[in-house]
N, C-alpha and C positions, 0 to 999 in steps of 0.2 A: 409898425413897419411893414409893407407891403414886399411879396413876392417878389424877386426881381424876374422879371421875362427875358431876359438873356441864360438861355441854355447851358450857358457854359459856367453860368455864377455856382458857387458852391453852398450858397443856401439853397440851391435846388437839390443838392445830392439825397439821395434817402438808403437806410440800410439794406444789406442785402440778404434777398429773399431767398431761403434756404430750400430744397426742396426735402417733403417726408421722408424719413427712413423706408427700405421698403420692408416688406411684411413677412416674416417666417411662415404665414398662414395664408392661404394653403398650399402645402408641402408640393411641390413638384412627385411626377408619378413614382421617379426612380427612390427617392427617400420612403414611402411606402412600400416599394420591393425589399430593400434593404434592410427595414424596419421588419418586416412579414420571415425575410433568411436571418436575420439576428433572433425571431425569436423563438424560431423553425431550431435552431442551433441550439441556444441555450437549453431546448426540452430536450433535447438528442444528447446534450452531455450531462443533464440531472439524471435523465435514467441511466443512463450507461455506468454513473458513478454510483448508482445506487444498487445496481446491479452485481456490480465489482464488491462495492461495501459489502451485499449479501450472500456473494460467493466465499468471501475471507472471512466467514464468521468463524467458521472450524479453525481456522488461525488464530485468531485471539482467544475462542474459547482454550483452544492447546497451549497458547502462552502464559494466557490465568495459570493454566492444570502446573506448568516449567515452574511459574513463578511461584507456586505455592510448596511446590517440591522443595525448593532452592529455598525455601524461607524458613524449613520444617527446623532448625536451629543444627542440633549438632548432629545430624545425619548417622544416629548411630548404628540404627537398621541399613544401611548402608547397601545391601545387598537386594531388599527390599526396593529400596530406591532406585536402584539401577534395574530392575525389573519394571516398576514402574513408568520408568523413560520409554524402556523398551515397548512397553505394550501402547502411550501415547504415539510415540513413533509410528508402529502402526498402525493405529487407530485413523492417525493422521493420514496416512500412507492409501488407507482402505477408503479414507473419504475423497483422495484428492487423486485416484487412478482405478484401473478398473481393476475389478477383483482378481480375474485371474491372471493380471500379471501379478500381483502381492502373494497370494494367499500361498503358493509353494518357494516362496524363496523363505531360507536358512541359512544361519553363519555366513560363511562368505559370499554368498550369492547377495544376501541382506544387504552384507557393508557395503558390495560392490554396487547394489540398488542406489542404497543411500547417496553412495560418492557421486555418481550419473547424476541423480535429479539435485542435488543439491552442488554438483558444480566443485566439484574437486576431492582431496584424497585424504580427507582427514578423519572418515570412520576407517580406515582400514588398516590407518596406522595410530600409533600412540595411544591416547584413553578409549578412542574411539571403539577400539576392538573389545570392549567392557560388557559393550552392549552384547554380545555373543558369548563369552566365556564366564563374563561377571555375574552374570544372573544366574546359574547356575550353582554359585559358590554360599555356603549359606554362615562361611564366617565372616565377609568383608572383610577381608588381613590386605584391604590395597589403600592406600593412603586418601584420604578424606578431596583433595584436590582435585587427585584422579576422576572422583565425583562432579565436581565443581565443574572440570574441562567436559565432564560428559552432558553435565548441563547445558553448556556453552552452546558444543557443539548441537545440541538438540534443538536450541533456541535457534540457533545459524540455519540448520532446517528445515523449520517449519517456517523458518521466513522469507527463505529462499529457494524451497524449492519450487519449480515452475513443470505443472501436471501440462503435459503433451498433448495432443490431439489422437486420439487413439479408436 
């Protein structure tokens, strides 16, 4: 069967011609800018976070010291223990400010320290005051939980307190 020569016959029609997809390669200049600050960025917040990581290490190492304390079982050296806190606290204190704002504060001046950088008023009242008077006591005659909250609050900050610009 031959072609028909009339134009308009539908065995003339043929499918239609699709044109290429176009091409991802090569990128336009501005996706290379973008590409170059994406990864100008990502190095700016790896170090920064590792910077931070190795600023807080004295944090976790004083959290291990909290958590080991808190685990010692029946806390019967109890006086002991509250000495202990006491002297991580500073230790803490002496890593994460400068010396001589720490090295002369005492008793009240301490708690009043403590409550500032850590953001409210809970060494100066209730167990918190332990850390001043308790260490000094060498029978522990204060109930085991007293303990516990002075844990607590030890734990509360070293995790939150935030060393100033000094």
């Amino acid at each position: 069967m031959a072609a028909s020569t009339d134009p308009a016959s539908l065995s003339n029609l043929q499918d239609i011609v699709m044109p290429q997809a176009v091409s991802w390669w090569p990128l336009a200049p501005g996706w290379y800018v973008i590409g170059a600050l994406l990864l100008v960025f990502a190095v700016w917040a790896t170090l920064r976070s590792l910077r931070r990581y190795r600023r807080n290490a004295y944090r976790r190492q004083a959290l291990q010291e909290l958590q080991a304390l808190g685990a010692a079982g029946d806390l019967e050296t109890r006086g002991q223990a509250l000495a202990d806190i006491a002297e991580l606290l500073r230790r803490v204190a002496l890593t994460a400010y400068p010396r001589r704002r720490i090295v002369g504060l005492t008793g009240e001046a301490w708690l009043a320290f403590l409550n500032e950088t850590g953001g409210g008023d809970a060494f100066s009242r209730g167990s918190g005051r332990l850390l001043v008077s308790g260490v000094y006591r060498t029978s522990g005659d204060y109930p085991v939980e007293s303990l516990r909250e002075v844990l607590a609050l030890a734990r509360g900050w070293v995790n939150d307190h935030r060393p100033g610009a000094e």
